[in-house]
KETORKE-842667 format. One record per atom (N, C-alpha, C): atom name; x, y, z; residue number from 1. Coordinates in Angstrom, 3 decimals. Atoms other than C-alpha are relative to their C-alpha. Example, Ala and Ser with C-alpha at 12.3 -4.5 7.8 and 13.67 -1.06 7.14 Angstrom:
<atoms>
<a->N; u->0.890; v->-1.190; w->0.000; k->1> .
<a->CA; u->12.300; v->-4.500; w->7.800; k->1> .
<a->C; u->0.900; v->1.200; w->0.000; k->1> .
<a->N; u->-0.820; v->-1.190; w->-0.060; k->2> .
<a->CA; u->13.670; v->-1.060; w->7.140; k->2> .
<a->C; u->-0.770; v->1.090; w->0.730; k->2> .
</atoms>
This chain:
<atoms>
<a->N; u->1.342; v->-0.049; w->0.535; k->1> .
<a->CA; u->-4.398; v->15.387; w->4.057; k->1> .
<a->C; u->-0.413; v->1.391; w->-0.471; k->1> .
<a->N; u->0.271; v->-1.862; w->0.025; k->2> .
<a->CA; u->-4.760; v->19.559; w->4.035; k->2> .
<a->C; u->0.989; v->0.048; w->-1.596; k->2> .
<a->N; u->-0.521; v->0.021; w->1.483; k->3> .
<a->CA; u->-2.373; v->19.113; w->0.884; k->3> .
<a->C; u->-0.676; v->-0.512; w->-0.931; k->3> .
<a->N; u->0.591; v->0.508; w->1.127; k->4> .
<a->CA; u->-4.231; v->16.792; w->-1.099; k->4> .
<a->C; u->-0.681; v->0.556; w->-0.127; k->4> .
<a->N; u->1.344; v->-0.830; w->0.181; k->5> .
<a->CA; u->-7.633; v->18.809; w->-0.263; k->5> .
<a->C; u->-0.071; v->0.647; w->-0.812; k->5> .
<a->N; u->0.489; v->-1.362; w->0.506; k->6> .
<a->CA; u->-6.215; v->21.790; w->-1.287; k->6> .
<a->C; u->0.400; v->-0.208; w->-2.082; k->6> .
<a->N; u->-0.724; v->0.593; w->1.051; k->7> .
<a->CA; u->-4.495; v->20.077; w->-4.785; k->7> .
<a->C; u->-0.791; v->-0.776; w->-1.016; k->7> .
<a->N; u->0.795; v->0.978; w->0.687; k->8> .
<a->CA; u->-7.101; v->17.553; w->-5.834; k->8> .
<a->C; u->-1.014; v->0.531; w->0.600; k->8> .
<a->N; u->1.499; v->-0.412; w->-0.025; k->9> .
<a->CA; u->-11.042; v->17.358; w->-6.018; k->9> .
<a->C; u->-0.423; v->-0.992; w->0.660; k->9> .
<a->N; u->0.575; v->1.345; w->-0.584; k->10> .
<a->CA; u->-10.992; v->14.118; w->-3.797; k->10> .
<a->C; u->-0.610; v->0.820; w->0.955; k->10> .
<a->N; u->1.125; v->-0.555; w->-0.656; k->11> .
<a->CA; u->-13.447; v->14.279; w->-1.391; k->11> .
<a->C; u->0.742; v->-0.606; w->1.810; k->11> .
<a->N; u->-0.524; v->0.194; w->-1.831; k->12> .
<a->CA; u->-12.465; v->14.625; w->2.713; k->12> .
<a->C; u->-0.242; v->-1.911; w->0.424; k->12> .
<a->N; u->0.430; v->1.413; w->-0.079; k->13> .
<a->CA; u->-13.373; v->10.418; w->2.788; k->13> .
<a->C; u->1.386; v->-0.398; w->-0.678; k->13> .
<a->N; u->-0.577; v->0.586; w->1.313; k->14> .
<a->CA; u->-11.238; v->9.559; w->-0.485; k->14> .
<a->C; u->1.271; v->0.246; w->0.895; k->14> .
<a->N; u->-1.518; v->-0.302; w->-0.603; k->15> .
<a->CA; u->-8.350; v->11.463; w->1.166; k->15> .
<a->C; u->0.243; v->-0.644; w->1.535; k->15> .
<a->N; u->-0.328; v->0.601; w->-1.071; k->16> .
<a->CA; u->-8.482; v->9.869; w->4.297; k->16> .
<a->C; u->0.148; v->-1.486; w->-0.033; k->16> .
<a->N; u->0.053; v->1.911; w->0.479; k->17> .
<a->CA; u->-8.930; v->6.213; w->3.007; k->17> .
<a->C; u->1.560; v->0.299; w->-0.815; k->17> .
<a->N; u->-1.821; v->0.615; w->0.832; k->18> .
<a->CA; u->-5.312; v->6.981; w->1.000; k->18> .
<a->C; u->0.637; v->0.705; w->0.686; k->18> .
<a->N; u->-1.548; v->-0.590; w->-0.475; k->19> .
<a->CA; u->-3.635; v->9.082; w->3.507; k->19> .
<a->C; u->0.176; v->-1.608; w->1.367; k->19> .
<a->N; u->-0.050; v->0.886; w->-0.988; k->20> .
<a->CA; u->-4.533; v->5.900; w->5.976; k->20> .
<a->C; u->0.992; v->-1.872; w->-0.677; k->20> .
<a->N; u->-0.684; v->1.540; w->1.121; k->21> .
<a->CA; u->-3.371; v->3.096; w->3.036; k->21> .
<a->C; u->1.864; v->0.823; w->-0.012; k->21> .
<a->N; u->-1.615; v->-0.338; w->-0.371; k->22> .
<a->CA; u->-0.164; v->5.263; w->2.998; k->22> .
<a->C; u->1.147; v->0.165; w->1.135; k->22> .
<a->N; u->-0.078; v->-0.170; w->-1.172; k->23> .
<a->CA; u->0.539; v->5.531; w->6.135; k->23> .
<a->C; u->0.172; v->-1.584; w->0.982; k->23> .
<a->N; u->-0.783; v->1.977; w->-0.162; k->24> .
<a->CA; u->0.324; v->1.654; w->6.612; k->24> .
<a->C; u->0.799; v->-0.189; w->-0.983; k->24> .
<a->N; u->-1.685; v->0.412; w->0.835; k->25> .
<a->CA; u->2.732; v->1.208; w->3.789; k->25> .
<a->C; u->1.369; v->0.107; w->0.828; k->25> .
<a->N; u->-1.428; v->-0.524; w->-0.299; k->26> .
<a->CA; u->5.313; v->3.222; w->5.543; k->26> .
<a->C; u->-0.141; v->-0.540; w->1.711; k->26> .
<a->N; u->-0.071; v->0.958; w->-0.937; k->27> .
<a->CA; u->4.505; v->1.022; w->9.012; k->27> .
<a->C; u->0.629; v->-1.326; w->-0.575; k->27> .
<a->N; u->-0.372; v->0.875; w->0.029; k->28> .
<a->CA; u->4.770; v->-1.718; w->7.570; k->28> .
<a->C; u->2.173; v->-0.351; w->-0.862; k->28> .
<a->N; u->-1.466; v->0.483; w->0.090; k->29> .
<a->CA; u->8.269; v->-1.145; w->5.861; k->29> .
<a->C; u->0.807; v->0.903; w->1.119; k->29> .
<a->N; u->-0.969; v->0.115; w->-1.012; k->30> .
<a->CA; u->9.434; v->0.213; w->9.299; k->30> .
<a->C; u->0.001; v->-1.005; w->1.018; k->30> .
<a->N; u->-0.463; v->1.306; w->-0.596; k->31> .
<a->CA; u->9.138; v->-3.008; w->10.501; k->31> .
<a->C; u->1.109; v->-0.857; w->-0.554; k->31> .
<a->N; u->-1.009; v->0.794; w->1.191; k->32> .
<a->CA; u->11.614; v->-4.292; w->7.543; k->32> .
<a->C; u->1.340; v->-0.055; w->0.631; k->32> .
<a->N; u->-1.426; v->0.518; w->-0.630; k->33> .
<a->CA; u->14.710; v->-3.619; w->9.790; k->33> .
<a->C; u->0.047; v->-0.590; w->1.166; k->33> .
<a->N; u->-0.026; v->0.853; w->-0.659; k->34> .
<a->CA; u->13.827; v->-5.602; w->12.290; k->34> .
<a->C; u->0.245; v->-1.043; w->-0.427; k->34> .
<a->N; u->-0.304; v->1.462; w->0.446; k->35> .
<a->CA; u->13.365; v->-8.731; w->10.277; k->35> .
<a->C; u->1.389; v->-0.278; w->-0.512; k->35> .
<a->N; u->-1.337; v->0.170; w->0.467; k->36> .
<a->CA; u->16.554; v->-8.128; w->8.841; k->36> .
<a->C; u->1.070; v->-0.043; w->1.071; k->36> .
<a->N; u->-1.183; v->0.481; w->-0.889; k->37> .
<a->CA; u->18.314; v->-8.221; w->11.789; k->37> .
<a->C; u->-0.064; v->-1.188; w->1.080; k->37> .
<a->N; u->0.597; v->1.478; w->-0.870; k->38> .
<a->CA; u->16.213; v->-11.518; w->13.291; k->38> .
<a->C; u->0.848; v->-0.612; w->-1.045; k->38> .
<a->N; u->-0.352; v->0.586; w->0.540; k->39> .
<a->CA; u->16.843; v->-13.389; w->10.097; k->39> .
<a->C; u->1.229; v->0.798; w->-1.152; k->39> .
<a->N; u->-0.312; v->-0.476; w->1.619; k->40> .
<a->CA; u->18.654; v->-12.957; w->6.353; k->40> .
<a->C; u->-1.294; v->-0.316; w->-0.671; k->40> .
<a->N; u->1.523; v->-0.209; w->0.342; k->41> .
<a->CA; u->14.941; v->-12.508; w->5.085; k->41> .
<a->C; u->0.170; v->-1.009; w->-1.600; k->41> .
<a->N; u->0.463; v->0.278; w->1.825; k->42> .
<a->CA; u->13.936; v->-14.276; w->1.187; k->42> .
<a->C; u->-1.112; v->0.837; w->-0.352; k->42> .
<a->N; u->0.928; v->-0.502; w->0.209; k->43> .
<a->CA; u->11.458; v->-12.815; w->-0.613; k->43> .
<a->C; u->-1.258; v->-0.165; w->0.609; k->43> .
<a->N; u->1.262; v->0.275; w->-0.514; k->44> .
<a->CA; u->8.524; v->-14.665; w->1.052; k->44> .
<a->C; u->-0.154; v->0.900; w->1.312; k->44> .
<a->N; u->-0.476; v->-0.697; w->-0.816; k->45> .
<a->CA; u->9.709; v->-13.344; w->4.400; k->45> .
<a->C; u->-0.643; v->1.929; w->-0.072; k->45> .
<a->N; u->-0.301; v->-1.547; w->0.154; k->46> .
<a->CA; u->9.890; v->-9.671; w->3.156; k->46> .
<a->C; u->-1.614; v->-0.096; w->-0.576; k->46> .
<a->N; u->1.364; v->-0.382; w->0.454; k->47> .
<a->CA; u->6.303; v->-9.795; w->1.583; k->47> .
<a->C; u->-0.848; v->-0.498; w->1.415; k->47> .
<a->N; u->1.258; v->0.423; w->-1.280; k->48> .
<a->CA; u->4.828; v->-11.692; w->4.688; k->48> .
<a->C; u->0.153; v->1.345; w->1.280; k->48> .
<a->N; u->-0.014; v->-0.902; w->-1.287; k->49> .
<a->CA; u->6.149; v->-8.876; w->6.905; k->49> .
<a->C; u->-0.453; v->1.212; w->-0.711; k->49> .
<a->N; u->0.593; v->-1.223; w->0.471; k->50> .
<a->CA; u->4.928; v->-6.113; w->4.578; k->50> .
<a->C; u->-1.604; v->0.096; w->0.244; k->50> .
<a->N; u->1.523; v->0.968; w->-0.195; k->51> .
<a->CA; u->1.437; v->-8.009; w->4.369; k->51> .
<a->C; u->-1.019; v->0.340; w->1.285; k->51> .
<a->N; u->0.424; v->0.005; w->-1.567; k->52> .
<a->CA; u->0.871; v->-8.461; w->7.912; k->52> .
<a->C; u->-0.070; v->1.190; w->0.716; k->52> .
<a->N; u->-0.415; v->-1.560; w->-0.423; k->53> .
<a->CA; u->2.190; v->-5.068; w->8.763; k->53> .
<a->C; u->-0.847; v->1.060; w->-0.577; k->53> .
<a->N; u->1.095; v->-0.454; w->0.672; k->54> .
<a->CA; u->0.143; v->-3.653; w->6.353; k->54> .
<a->C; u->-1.501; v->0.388; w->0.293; k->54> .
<a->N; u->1.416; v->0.034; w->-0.928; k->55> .
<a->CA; u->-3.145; v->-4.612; w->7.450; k->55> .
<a->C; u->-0.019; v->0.830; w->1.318; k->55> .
<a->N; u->0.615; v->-0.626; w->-1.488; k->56> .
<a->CA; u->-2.661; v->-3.876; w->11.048; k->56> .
<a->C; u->0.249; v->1.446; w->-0.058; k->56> .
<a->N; u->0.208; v->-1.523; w->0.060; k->57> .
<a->CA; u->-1.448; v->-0.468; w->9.900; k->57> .
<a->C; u->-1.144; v->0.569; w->-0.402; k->57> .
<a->N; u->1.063; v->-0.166; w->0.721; k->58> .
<a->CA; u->-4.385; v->-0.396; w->8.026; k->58> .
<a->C; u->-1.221; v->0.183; w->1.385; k->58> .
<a->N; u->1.060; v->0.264; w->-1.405; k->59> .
<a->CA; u->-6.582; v->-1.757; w->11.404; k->59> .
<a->C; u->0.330; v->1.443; w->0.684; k->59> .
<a->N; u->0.339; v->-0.780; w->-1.068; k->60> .
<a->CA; u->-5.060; v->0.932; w->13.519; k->60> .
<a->C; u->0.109; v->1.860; w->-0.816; k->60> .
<a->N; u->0.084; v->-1.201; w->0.647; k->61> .
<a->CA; u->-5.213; v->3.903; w->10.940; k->61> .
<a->C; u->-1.402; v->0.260; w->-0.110; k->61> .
<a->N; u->1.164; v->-0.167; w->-0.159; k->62> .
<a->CA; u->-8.721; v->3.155; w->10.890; k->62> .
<a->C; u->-0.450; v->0.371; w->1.398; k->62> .
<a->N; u->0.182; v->-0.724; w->-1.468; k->63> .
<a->CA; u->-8.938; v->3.518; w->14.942; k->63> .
<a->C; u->0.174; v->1.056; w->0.288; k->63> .
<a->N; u->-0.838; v->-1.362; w->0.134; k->64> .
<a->CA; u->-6.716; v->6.854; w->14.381; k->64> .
<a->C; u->-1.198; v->0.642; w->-0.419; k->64> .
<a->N; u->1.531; v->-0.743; w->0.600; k->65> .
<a->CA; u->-10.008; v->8.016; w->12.309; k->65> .
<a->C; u->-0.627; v->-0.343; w->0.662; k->65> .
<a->N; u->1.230; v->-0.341; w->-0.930; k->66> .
<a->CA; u->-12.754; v->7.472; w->14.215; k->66> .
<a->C; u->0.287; v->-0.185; w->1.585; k->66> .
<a->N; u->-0.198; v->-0.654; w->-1.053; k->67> .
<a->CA; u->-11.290; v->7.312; w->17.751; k->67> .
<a->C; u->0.774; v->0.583; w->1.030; k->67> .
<a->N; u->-1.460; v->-0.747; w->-0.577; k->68> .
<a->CA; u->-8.024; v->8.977; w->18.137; k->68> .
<a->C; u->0.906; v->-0.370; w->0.082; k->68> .
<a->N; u->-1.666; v->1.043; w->-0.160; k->69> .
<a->CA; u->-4.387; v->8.245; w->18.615; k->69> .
<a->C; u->-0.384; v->-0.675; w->1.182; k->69> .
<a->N; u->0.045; v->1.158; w->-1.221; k->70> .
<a->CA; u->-5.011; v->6.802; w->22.164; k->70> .
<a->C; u->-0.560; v->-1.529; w->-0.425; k->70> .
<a->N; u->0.955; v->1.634; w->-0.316; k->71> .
<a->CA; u->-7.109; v->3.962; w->21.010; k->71> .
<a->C; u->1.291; v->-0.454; w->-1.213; k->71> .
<a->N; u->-0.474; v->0.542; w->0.733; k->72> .
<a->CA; u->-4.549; v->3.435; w->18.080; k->72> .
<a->C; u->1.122; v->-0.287; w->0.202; k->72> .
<a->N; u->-1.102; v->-0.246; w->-0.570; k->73> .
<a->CA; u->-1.480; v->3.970; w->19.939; k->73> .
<a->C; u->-0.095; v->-1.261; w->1.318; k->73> .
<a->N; u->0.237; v->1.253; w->-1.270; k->74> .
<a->CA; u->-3.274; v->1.188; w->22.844; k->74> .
<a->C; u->-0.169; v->-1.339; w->-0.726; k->74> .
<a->N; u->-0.498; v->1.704; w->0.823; k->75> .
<a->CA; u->-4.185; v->-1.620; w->20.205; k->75> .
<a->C; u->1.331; v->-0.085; w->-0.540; k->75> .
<a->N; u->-1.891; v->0.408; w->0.751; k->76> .
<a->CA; u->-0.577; v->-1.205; w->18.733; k->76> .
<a->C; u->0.876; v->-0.358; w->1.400; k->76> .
<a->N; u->-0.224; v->0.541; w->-1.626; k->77> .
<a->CA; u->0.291; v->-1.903; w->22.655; k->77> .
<a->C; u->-0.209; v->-1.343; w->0.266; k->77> .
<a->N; u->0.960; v->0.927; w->-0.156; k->78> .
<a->CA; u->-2.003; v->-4.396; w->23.005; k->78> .
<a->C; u->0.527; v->-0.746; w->-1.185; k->78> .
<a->N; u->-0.257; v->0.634; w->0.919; k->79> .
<a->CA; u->-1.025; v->-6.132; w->19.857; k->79> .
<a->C; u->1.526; v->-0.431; w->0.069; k->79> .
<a->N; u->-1.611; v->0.349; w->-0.160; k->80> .
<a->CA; u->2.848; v->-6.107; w->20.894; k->80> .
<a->C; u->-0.161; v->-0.879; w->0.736; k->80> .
<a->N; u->-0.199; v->0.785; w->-1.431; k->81> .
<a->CA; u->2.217; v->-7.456; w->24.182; k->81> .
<a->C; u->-0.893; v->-1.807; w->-0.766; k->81> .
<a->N; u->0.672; v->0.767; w->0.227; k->82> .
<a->CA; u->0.105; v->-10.041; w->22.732; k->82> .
<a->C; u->1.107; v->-1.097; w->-0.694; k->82> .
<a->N; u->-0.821; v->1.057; w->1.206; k->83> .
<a->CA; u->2.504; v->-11.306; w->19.964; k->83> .
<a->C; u->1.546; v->0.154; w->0.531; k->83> .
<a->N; u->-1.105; v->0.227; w->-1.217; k->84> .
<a->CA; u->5.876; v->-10.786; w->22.715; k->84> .
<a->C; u->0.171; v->-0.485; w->0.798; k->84> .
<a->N; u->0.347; v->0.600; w->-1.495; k->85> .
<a->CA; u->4.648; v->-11.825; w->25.562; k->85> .
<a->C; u->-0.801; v->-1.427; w->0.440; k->85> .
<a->N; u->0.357; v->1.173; w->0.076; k->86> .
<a->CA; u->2.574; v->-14.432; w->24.832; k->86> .
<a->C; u->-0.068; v->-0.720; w->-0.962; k->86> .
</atoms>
């Protein structure tokens, strides 16, 4: 984020809404070698796990901003155990 600031005229908001959208991108395709070693994935597959992955990177990049890694680092906990365990 201290790069874009100093580079572009976005505004401390702008840059945090796309360092948080980027940041779930690259969650969600490090979930991509997992599926590949559950299934042999198709395209639907590979977009539903980007998708899904996506968002919640999205959900807990937003927790990361307003109330720290702990709370984003505990729903990504909380969200394993949930969809592992039960």
């Amino acid at each position: 984020p201290i790069l874009l600031q100093k580079f572009t005229k976005l505004s401390k908001k702008s840059i945090a809404i796309l360092s948080i959208i980027l940041c779930a991108l690259l969650f969600a395709v490090g979930h991509l070698p997992m599926l590949y070693k559950i299934v042999d994935p198709n395209t639907y597959d590979v977009v539903r796990v980007l998708l899904l992955n996506g968002f919640a990177g999205i959900a807990f990049g937003l927790l990361y901003y307003r109330y720290g890694l702990v709370a984003s680092m505990l729903s990504h906990f909380i969200a394993d155990l949930v969809i592992h365990v039960f």
